[in-house]
C-alpha positions, -999 to 999 in steps of 0.1 A, spaced: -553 -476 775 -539 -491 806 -502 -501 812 -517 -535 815 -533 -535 778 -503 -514 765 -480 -542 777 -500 -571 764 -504 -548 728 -466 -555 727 -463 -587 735 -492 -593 712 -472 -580 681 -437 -596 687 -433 -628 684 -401 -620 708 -405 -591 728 -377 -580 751 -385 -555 779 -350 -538 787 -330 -510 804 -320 -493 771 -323 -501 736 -307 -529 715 -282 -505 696 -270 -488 734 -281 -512 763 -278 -494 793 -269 -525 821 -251 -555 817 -281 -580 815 -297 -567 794 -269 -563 768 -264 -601 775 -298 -611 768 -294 -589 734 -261 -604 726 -284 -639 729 -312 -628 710 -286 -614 683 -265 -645 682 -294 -664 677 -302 -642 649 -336 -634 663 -355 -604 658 -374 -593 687 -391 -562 697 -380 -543 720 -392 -513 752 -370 -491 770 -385 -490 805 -362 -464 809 -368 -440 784 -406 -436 793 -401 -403 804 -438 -392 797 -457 -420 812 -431 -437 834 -458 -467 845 -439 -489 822 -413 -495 841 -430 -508 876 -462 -522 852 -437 -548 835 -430 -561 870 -464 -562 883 -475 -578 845 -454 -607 850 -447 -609 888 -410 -604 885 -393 -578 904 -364 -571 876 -355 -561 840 -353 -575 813 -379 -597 809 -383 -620 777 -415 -628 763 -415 -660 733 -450 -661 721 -468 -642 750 -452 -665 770 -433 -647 798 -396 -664 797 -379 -648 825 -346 -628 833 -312 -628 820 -299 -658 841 -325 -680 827 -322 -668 790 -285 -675 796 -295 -715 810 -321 -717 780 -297 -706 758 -270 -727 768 -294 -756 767 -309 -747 731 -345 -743 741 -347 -707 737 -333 -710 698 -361 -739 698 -388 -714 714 -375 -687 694 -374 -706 656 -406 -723 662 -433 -699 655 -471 -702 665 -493 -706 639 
């Protein structure tokens, strides 16, 4: 399978899918352990890739970007729907439309 379909596999099964540096339990930068402290505030359970740890097929990392079209990590996905970086899960979360994206799933 492609990085392309492997990526949209994931997004497919999470409702919220978090592509990070790290994992949940041991981020390994700063923005990504705030867009987990979000997610966990919120009370949200997300899925979650380390594009760090793919040491055996280490597309993921540089497919996420191409994917979306954004140059960094993490990126949030809500629904398949791309969501964007730590600054603007920090601005949707201090707004309340992520928690309203997040609690509101598709049917």
């Amino acid at each position: 399978m492609s990085i392309e379909g492997r990526i949209r596999d994931m997004i497919d099964q999470n409702h919220v899918m978090l592509f990070m540096k790290g994992t949940p339990e041991q981020p390994m930068c700063g923005f990504s352990k705030t867009v987990i402290d979000i997610l966990n505030h919120m009370g949200t359970e997300f899925g979650s890739a380390n594009v760090l740890d793919d040491v055996a097929d280490s597309e993921l990392r540089e497919g996420i970007k191409k994917f979306s079209d954004w140059p960094t990590v993490p990126q949030l996905y809500v629904d398949g729907e791309f969501i964007g970086g730590c600054d603007i899960a920090i601005e949707m979360s201090k707004s309340g439309e992520l928690e309203t994206l997040v609690t509101a799933k598709k049917e």
